[in-house]
Backbone as CSV, one residue per row, in Angstrom:
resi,resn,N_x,N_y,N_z,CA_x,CA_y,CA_z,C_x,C_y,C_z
1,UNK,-125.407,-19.234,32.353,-124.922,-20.555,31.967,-123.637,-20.399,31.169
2,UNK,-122.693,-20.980,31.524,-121.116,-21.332,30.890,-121.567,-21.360,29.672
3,UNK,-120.763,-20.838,28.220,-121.161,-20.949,27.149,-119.950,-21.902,27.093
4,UNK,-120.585,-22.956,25.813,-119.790,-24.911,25.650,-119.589,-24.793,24.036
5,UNK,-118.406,-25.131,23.289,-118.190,-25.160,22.416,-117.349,-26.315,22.079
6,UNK,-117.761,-27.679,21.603,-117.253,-28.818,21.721,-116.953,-29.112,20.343
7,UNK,-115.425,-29.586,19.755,-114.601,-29.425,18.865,-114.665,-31.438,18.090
8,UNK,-115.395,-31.437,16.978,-116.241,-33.262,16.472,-115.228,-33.138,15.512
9,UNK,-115.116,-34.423,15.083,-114.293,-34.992,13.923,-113.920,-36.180,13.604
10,UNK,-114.304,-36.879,12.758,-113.535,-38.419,12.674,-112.284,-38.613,13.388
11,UNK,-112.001,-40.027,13.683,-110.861,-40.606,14.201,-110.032,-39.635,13.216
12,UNK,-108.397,-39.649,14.582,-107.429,-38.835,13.191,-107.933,-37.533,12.268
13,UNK,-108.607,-36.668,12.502,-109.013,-35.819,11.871,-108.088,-34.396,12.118
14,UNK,-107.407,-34.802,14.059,-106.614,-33.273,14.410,-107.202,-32.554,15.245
15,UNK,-108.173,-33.133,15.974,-109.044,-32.385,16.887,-107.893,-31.853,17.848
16,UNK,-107.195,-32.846,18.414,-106.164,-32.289,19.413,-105.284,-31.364,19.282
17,UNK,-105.123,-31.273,18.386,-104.146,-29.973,17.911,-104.738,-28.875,17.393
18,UNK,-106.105,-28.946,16.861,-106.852,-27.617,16.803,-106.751,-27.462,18.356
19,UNK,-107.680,-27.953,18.961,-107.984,-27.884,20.047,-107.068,-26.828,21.238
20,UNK,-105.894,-27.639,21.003,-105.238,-26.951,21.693,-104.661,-25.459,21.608
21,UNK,-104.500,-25.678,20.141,-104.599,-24.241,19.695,-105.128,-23.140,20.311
22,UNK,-106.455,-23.370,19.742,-107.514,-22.658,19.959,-107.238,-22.397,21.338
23,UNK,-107.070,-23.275,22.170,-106.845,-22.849,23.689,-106.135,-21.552,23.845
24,UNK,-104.865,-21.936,23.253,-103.726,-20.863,23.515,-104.415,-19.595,23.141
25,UNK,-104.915,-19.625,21.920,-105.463,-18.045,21.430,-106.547,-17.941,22.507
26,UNK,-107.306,-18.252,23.144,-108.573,-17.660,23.995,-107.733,-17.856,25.482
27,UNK,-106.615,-18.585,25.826,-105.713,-17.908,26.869,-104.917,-16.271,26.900
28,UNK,-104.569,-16.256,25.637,-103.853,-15.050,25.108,-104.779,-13.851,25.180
29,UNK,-106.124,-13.857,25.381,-107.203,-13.027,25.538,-107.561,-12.999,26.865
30,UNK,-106.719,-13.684,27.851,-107.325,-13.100,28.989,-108.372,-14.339,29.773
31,UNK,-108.815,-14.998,28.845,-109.727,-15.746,29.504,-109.414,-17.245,30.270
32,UNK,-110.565,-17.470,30.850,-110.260,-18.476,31.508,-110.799,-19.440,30.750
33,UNK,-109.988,-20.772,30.622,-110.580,-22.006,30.129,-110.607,-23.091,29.997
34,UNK,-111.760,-24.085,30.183,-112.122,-25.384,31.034,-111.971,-26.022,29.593
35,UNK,-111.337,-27.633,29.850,-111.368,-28.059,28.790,-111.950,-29.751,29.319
36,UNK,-112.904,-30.215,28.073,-113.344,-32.013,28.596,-113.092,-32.382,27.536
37,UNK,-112.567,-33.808,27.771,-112.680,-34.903,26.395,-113.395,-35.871,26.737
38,UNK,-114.148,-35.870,25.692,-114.631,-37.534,25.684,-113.935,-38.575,25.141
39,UNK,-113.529,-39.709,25.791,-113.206,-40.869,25.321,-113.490,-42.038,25.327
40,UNK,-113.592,-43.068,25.100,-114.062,-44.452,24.924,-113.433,-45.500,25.728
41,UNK,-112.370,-45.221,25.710,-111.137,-45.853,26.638,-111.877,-46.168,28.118
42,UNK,-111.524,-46.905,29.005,-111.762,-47.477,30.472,-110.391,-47.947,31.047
43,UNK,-110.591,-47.680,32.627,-109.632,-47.653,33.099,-108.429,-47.246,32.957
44,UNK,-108.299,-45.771,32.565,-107.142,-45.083,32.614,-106.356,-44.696,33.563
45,UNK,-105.174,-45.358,33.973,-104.149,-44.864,34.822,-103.931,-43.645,34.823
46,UNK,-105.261,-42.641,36.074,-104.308,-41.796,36.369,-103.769,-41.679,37.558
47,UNK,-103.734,-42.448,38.576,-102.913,-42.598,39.551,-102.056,-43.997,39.590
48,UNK,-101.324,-44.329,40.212,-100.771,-45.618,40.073,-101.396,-46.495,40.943
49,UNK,-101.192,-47.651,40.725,-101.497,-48.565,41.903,-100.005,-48.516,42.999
50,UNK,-100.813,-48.601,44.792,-100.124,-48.325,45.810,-99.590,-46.606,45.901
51,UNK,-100.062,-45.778,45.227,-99.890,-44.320,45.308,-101.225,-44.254,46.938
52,UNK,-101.076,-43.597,47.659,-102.149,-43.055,48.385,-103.646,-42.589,47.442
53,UNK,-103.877,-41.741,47.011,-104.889,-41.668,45.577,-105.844,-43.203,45.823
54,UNK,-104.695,-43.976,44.738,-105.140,-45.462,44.494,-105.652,-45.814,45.743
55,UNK,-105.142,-46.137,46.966,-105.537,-46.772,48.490,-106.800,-46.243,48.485
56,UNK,-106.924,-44.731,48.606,-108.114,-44.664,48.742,-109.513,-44.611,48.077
57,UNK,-108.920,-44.905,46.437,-109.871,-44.989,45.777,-110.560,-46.723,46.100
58,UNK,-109.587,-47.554,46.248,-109.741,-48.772,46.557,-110.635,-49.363,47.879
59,UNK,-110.567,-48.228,48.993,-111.242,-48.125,49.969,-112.627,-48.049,49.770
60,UNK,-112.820,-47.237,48.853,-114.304,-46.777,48.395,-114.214,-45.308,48.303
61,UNK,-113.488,-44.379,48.304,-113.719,-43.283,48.041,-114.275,-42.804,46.554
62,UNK,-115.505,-42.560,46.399,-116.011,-42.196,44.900,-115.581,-40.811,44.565
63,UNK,-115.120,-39.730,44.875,-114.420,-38.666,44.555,-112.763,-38.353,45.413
64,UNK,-111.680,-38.502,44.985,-110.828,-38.751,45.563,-110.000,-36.900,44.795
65,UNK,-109.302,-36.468,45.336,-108.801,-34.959,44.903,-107.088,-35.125,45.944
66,UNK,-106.277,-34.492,44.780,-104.746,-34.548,44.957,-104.393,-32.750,45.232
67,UNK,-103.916,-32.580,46.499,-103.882,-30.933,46.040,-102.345,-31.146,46.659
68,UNK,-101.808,-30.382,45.009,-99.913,-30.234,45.347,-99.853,-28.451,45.163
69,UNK,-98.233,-28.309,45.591,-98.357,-26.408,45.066,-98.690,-26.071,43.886
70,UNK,-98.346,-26.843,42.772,-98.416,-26.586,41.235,-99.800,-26.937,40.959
71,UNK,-100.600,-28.198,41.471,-101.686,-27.989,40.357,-103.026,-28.731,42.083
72,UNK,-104.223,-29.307,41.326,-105.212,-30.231,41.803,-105.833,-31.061,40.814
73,UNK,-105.900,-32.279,41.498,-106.236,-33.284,40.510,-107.292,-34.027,41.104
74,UNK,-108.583,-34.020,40.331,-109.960,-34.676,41.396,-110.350,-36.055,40.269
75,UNK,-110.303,-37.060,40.715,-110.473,-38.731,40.404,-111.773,-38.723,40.693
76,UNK,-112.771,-39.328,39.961,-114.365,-39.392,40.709,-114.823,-40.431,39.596
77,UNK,-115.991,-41.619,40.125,-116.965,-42.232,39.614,-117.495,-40.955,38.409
78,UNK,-117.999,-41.743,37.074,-118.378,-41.333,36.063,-120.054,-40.517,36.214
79,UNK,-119.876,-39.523,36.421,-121.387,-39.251,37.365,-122.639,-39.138,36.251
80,UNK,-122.082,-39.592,34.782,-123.162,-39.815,34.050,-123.905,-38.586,33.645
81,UNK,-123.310,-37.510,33.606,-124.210,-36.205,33.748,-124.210,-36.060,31.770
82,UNK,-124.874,-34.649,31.374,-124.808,-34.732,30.268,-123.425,-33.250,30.248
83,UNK,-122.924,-32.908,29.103,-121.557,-32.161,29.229,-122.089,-30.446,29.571
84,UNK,-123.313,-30.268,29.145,-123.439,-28.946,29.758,-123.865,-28.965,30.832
85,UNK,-124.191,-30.482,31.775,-124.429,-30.510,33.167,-123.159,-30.379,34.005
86,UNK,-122.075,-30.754,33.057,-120.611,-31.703,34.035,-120.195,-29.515,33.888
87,UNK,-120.278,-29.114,32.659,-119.444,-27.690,33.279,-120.099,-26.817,33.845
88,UNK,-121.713,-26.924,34.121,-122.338,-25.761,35.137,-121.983,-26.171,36.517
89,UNK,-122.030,-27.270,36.761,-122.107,-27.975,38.170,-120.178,-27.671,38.422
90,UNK,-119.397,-28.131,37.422,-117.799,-28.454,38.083,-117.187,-26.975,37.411
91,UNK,-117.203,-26.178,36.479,-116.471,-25.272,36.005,-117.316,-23.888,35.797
92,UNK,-117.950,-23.565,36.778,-118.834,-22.331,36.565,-117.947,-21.064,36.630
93,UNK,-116.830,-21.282,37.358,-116.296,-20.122,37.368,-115.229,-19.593,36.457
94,UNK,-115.376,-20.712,35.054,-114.485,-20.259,33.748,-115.315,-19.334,33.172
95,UNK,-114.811,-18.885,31.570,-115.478,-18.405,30.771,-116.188,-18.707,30.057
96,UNK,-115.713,-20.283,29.683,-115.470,-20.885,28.700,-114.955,-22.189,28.655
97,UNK,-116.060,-23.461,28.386,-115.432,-24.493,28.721,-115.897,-25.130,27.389
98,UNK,-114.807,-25.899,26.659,-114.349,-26.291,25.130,-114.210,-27.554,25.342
99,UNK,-114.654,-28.280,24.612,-115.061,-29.794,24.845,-114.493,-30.500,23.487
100,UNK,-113.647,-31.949,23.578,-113.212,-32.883,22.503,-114.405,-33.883,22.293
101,UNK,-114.908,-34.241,21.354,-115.867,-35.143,21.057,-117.444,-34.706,21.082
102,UNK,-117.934,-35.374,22.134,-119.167,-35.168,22.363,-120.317,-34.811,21.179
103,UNK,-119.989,-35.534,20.064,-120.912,-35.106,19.095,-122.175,-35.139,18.631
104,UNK,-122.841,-36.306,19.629,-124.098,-36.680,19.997,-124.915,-35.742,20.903
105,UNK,-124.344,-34.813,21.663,-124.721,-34.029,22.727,-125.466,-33.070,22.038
106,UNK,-126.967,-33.304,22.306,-127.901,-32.138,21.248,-127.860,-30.740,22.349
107,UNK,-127.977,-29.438,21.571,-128.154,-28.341,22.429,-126.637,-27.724,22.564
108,UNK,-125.432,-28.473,22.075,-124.272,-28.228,22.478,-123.779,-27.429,21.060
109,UNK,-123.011,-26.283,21.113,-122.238,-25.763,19.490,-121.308,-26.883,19.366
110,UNK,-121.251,-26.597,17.848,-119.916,-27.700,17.913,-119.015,-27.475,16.487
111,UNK,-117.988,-27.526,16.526,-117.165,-27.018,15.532,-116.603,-28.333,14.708
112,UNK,-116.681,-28.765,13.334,-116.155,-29.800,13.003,-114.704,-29.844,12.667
113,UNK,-113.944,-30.357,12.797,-112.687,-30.620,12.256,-112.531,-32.046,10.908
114,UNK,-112.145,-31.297,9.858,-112.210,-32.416,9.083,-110.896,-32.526,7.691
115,UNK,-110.283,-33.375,7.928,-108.948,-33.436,6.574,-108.915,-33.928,5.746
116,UNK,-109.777,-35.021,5.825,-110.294,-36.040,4.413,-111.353,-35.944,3.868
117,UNK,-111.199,-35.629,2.371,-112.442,-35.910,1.668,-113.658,-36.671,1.879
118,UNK,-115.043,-36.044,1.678,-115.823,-37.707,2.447,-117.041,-36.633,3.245
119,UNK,-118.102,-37.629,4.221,-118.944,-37.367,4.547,-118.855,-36.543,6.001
120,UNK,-119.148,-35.184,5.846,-119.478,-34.102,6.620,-120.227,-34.443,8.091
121,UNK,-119.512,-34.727,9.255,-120.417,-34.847,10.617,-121.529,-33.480,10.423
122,UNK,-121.345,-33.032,10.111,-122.352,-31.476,9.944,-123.825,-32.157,9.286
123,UNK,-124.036,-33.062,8.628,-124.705,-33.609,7.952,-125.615,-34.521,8.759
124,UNK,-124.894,-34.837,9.548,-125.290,-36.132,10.521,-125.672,-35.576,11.675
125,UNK,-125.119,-34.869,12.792,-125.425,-34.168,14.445,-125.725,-33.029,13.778
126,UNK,-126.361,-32.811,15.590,-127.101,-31.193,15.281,-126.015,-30.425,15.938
127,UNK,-126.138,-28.967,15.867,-125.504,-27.742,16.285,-124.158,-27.629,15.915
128,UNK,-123.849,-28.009,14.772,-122.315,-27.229,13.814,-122.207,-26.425,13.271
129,UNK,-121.392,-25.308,14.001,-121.473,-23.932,13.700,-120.293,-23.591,13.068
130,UNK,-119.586,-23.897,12.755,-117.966,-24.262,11.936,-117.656,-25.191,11.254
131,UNK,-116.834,-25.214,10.543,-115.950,-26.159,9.985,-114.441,-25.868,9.694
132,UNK,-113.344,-26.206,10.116,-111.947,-25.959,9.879,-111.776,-27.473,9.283
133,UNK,-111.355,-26.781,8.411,-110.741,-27.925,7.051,-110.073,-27.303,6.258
134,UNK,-109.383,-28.422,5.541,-108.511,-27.856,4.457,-108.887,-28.150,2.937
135,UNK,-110.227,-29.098,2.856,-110.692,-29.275,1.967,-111.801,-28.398,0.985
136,UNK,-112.066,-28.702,-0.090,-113.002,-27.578,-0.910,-114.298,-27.605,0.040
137,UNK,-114.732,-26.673,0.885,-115.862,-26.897,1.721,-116.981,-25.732,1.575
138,UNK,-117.530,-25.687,1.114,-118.675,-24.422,0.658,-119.769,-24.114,2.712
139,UNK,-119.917,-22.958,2.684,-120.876,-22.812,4.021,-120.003,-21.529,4.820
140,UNK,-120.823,-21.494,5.782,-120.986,-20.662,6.582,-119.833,-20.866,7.416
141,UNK,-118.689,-20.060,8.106,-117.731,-19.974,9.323,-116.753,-21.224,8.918
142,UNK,-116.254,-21.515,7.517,-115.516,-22.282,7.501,-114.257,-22.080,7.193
143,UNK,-113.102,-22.445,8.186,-112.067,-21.939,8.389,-110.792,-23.029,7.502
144,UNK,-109.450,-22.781,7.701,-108.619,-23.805,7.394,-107.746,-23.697,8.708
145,UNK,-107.164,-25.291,9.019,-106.415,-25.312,10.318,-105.702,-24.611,10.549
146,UNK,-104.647,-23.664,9.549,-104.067,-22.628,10.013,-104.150,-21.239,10.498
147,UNK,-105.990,-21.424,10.689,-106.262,-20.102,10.964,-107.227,-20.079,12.714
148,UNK,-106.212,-21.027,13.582,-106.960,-21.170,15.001,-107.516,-19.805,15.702
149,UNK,-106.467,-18.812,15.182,-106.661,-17.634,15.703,-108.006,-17.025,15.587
150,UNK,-108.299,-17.143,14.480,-109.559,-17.053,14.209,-110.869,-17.791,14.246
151,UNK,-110.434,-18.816,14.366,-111.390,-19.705,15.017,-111.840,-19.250,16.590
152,UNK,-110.863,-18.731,17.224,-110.867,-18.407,18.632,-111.492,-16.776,18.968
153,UNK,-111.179,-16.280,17.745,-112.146,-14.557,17.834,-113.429,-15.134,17.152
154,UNK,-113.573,-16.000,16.495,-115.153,-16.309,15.831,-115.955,-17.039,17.387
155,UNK,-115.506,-17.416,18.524,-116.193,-18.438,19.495,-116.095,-17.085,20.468
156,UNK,-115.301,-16.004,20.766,-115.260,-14.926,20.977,-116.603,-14.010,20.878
157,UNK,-116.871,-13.968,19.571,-117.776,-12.647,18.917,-118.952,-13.475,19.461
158,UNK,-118.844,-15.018,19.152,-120.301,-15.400,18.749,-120.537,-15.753,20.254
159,UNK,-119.857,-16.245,21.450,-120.427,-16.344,22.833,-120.244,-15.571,23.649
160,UNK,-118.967,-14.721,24.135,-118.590,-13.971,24.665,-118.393,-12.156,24.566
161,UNK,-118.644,-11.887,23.788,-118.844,-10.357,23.519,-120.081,-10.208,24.125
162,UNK,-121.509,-10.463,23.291,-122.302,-9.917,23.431,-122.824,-10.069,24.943
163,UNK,-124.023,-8.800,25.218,-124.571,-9.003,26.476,-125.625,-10.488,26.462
164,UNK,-125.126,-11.140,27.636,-126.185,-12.141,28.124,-127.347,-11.932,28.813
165,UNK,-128.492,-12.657,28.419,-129.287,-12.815,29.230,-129.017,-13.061,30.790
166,UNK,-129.778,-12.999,32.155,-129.331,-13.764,32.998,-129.530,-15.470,33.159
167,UNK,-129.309,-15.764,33.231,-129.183,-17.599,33.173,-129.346,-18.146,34.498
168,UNK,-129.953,-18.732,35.021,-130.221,-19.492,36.207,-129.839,-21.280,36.432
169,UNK,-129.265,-21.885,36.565,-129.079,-23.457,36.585,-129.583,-23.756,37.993
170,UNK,-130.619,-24.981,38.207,-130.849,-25.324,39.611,-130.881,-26.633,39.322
171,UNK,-130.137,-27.464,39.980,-130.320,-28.710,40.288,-131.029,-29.694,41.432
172,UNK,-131.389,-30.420,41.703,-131.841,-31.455,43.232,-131.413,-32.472,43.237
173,UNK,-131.132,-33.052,43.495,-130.105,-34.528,44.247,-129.514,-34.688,42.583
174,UNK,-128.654,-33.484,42.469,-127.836,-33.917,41.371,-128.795,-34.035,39.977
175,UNK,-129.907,-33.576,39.794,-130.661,-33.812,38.689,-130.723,-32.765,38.131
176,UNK,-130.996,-31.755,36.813,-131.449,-30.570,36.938,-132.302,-30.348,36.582
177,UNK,-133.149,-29.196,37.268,-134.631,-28.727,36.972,-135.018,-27.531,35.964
178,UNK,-135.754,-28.285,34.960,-135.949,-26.978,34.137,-136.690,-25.804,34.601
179,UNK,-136.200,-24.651,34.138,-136.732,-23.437,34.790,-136.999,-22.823,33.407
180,UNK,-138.417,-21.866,33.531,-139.083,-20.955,32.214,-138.284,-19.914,32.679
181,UNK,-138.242,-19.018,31.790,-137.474,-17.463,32.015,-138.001,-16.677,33.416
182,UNK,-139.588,-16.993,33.265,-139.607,-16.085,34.157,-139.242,-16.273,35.831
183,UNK,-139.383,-17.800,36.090,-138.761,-18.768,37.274,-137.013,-18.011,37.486
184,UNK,-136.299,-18.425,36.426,-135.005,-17.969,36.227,-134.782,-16.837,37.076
185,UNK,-135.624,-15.445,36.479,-135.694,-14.492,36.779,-135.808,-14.011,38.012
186,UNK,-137.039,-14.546,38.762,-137.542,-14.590,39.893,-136.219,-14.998,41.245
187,UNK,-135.661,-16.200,41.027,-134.023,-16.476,41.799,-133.776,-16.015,41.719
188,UNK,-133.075,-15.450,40.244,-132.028,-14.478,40.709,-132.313,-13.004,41.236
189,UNK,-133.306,-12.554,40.974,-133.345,-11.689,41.653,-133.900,-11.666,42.929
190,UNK,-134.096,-12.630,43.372,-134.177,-13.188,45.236,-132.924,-13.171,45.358
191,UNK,-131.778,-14.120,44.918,-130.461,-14.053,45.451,-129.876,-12.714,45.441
192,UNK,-129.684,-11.998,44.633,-129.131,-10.929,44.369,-129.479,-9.664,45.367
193,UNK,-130.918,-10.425,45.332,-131.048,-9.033,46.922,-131.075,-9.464,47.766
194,UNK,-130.747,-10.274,48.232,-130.179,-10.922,49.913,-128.337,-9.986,49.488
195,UNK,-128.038,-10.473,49.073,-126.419,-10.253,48.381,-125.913,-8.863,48.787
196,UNK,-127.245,-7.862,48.165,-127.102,-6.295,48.152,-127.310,-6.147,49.580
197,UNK,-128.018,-6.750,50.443,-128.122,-6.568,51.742,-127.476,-6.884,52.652
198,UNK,-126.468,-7.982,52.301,-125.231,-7.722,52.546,-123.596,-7.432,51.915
199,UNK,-124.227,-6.288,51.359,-123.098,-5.667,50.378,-122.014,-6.530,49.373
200,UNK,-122.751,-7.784,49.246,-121.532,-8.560,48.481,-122.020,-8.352,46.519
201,UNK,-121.876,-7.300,46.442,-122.166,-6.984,44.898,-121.170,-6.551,43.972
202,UNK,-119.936,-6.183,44.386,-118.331,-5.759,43.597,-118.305,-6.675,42.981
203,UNK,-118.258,-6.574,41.529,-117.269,-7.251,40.273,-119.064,-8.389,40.248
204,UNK,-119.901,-8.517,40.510,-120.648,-9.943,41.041,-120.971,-10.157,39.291
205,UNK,-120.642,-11.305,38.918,-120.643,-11.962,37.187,-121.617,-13.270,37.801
206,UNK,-120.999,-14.261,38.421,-121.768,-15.689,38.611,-121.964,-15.688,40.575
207,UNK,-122.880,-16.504,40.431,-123.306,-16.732,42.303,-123.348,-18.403,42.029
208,UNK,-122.944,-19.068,43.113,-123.054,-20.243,43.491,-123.596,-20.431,44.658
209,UNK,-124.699,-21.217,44.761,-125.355,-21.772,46.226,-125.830,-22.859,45.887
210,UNK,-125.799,-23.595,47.331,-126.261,-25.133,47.109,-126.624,-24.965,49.046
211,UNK,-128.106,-25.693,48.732,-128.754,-25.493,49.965,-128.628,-27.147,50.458
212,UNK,-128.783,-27.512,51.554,-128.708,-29.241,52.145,-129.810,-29.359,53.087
213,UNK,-130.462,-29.650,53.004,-131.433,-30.286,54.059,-131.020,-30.776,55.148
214,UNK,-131.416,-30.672,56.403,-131.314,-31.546,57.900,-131.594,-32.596,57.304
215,UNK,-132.482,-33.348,57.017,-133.577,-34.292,56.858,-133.945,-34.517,55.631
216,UNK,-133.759,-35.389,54.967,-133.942,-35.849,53.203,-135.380,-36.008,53.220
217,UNK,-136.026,-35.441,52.205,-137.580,-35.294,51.714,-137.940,-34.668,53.279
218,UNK,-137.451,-33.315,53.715,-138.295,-32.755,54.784,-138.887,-31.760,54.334
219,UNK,-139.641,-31.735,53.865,-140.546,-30.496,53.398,-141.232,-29.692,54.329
220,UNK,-141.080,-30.285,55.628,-141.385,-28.812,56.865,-140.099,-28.326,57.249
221,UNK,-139.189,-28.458,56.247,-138.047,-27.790,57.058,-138.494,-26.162,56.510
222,UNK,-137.747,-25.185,57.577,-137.938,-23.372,57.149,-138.059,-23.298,55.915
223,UNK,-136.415,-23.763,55.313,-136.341,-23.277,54.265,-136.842,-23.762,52.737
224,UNK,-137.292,-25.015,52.884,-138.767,-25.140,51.732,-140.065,-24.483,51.848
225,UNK,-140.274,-23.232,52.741,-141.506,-22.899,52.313,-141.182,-21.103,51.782
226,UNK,-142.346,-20.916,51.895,-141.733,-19.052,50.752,-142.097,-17.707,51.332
227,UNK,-142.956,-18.263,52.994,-143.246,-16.969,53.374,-141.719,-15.471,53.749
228,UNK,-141.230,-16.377,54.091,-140.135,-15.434,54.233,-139.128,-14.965,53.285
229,UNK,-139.474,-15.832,51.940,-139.015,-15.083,50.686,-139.265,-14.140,50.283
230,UNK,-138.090,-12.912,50.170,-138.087,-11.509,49.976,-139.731,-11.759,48.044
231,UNK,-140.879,-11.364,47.785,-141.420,-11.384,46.703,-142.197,-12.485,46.597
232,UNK,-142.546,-13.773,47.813,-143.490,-14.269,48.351,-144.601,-13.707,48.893
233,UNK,-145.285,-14.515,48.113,-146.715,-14.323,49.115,-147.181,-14.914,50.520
234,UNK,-147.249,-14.115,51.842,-147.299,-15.203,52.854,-148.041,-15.992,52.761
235,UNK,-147.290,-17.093,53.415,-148.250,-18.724,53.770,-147.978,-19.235,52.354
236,UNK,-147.342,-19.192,51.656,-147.339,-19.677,50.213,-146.085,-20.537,49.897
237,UNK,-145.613,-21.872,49.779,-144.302,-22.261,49.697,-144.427,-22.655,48.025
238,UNK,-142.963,-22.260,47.751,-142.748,-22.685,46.417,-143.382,-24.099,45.514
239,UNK,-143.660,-24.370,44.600,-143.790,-25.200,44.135,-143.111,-26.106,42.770
């Protein structure tokens, strides 16, 4: 699973300019990195009206994608997901995807940014593992804004150095399904040895698959049942 480190702070506090910071230093390392904001705002122009984009968003297209030489730009209905759903599903193949806002999002790290005297979001949401401020702030990993650099080797040490567990994400019509460790376990090491059997194992960090059905709710199709799963028991389909 993508490790998520989402950057809280009152209105005006400077999130954007930590933020970006911080980017640059964990670019400068080599890594790759996904960035989301949350905002409040509706209907933001990012295409124009009468651009092609627009036509076809107007048509009904619910995911609409711009691909020029320099960049890609994908327009889509708000799919409502929660933020560690939106970067396993859309940015699996970063390192590292760093999030503006989202301070309600339980389960998520989150770093506060704060310049004014006054009441601590750390106090209020769960999972604040920082604080960059410039104020008298007593605790654990608390930085001052001029020290992004370090903010960016502290999200470093604390997600990315150490060895990971393996991590499994499975979703079904876009929902996701919780999996116990040992479920986790069990995939991946089904996928992984199909993989070795056909030699695709060089450099292998993340796997992506997404299976589709002929037939919606066909549960006699082949591939919902488990006899032919490499560590199945015959006649036995998953449950």
């Amino acid at each position: 699973m993508i490790p998520i480190v989402s950057f809280i702070g009152w209105q005006n506090s400077g999130k954007t300019t930590i933020v970006r910071e911080v980017i640059a230093s964990l670019r400068a390392k080599g890594l790759r990195v996904a960035v989301i904001k949350s905002t409040h705002h509706q209907e933001i122009p990012f295409d124009q009206p009468g651009t092609d984009t627009s036509a076809y968003r107007e048509a009904g297209g619910q995911i609409v994608a711009l691909l020029a030489p320099d960049q890609m730009v994908i327009i889509c209905d708000n799919p409502e997901l929660k933020l560690v759903d939106i970067a396993n599903r859309f940015f699996s193949d970063c390192d590292i995807v760093i999030g503006e806002g989202f301070k309600n999002e339980r389960h998520i790290a989150k770093i506060e940014v704060s310049r004014e005297p006054g009441d601590l979001l750390r106090d209020q949401v769960n999972g604040v593992i920082g604080i960059i401020t410039d104020q008298p702030v007593t605790g654990e990993n608390v930085f001052h804004p001029d020290q992004t650099d370090a903010v960016a080797e502290f999200i470093v040490n604390r997600f990315l150095d150490a060895d990971r567990e393996t991590q499994t994400v499975l979703y079904v019509n876009n929902k996701k399904v919780p999996l116990k460790g040992f479920v986790q376990e069990a995939l991946a090491g089904t996928i992984c040895g199909f993989l070795q059997s056909l030699k695709q194992t060089e450099a292998m960090q993340d796997i992506d698959l997404k299976i589709r059905l002929k037939k919606k709710n066909d549960f006699n199709h082949p591939s919902c049942h488990g006899a032919d799963l490499p560590g199945s028991a015959p006649g036995l389909a998953p449950k």
